[in-house]
N, C-alpha and C positions, 0 to 999 in steps of 0.2 A: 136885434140890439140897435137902438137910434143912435145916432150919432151927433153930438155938439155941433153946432155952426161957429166958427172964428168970428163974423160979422162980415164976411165978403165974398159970402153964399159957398165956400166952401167948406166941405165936412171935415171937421179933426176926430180922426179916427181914436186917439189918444194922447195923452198928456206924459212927456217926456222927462225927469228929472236924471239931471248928470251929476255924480258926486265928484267933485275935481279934487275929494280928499281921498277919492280910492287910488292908489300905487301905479295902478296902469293905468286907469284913465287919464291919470294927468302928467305920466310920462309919455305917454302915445296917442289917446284919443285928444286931448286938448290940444297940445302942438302941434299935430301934424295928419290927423285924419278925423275932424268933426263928422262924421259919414252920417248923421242925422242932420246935419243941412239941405245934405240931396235929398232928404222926406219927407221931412215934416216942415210946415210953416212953423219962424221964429213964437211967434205967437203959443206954441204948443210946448214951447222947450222951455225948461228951468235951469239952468246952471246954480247950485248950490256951493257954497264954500263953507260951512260949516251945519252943523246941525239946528241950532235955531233959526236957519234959514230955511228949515220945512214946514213948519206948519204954516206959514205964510203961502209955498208954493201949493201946498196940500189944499189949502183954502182957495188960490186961486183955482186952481181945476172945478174945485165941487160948483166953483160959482159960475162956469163952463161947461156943466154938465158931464165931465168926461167922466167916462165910464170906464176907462183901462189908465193906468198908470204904470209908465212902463221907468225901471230903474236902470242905470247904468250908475253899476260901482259895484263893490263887494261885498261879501256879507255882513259886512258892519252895517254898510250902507240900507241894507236890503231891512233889515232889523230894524233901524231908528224910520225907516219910511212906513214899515207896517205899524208901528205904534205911532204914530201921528196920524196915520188915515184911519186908525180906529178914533184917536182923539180927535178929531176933528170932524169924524160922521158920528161919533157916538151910535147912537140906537138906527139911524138912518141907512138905507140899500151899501152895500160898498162899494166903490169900482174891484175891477179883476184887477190884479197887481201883474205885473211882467217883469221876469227878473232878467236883465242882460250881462250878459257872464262879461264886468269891467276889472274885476279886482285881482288878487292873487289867488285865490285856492277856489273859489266860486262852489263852494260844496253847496250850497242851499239852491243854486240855478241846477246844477246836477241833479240834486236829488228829485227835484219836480221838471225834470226834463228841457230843461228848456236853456240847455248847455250850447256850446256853439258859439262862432264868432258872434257878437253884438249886433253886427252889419245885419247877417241875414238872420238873425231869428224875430228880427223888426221889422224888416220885409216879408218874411212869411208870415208874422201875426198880420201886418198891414194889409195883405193881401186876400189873409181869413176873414180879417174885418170887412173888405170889400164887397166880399163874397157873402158874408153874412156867415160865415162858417165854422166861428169860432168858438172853442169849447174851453173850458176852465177845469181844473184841477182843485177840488177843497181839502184843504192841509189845515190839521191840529196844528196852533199854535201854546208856547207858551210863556203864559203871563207872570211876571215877577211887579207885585207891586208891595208900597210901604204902607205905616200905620196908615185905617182910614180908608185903603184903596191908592191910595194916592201914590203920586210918581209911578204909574204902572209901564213898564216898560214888556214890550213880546219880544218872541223870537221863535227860534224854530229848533229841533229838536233831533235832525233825522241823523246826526252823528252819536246818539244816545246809546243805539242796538248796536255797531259796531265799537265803538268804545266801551263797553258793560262787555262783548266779551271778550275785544283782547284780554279785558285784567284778568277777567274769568280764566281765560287760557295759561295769561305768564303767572299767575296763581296758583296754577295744576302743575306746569313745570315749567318754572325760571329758565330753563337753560337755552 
């Protein structure tokens, strides 16, 4: 995997977006431990404050060539950044997405592994990346869009099999 140049001969190994609307991040990581300033050059980081402020971020990466996009925020967060990096590659390569577990319940970082303080699973990918040794996980997504196609929004799905059979279960016996 190549890597992006910033313009000052060094590699950005990926493209950083902070959601400062997920619950932890912006109780803990904004105030008092930005711990992706020790990593990554400014230049690679996004700080978003709302949702229309992604495809803008989303566009600057593609135009940077990066090739990982790594999330910090919840799974809300995690959801509206995969539907605008398909909107915005459309039919084009994708980057690997990286989910860093910032929000409250982080079930979607869980579920494709990559659970863990934020700190070091962005030092361990950074480090893969160095190394050239980084492998990717491909996860069905799913798509809700309106008449047309239109307003398609993704998301993911892996609380489907354990929700389908608690009911199954409190179904057979309530008590």
């Amino acid at each position: 995997m190549s890597l992006p140049d910033d313009g000052s001969g060094s590699r950005i190994p990926l493209g950083l977006i902070v959601s400062s609307r997920a619950r932890r991040v912006r109780s803990h990581h904004l105030p008092q431990d930005r711990f992706w300033e020790r990593h990554l050059p400014g230049s690679s980081v996004i700080v978003t404050q709302n949702i229309e402020q992604l495809d803008p971020a989303i566009t600057a990466f593609k135009a940077q060539q990066v090739q990982v996009i790594a999330c910090l925020g919840g799974d809300g967060s995690l959801h509206h950044l995969v539907s605008a990096v398909l909107r915005i590659y459309g039919s084009e390569r994708l980057p690997v997405i990286l989910a860093l577990a910032g929000g409250t319940f982080n079930g979607v970082a869980r579920a494709i592994g990559s659970s863990g303080r934020p700190e070091q699973v962005l030092c361990a990918t950074l480090a893969r990346l160095q190394a050239g040794t980084v492998s990717a996980v491909a996860v069905r997504l799913l798509a809700i869009a309106g008449p047309g196609g239109l307003n398609r929004h993704c998301g993911f799905t892996f609380a489907a099999g354990l929700v389908a059979r608690a009911i199954r279960y409190y179904d057979q016996d309530p008590r």
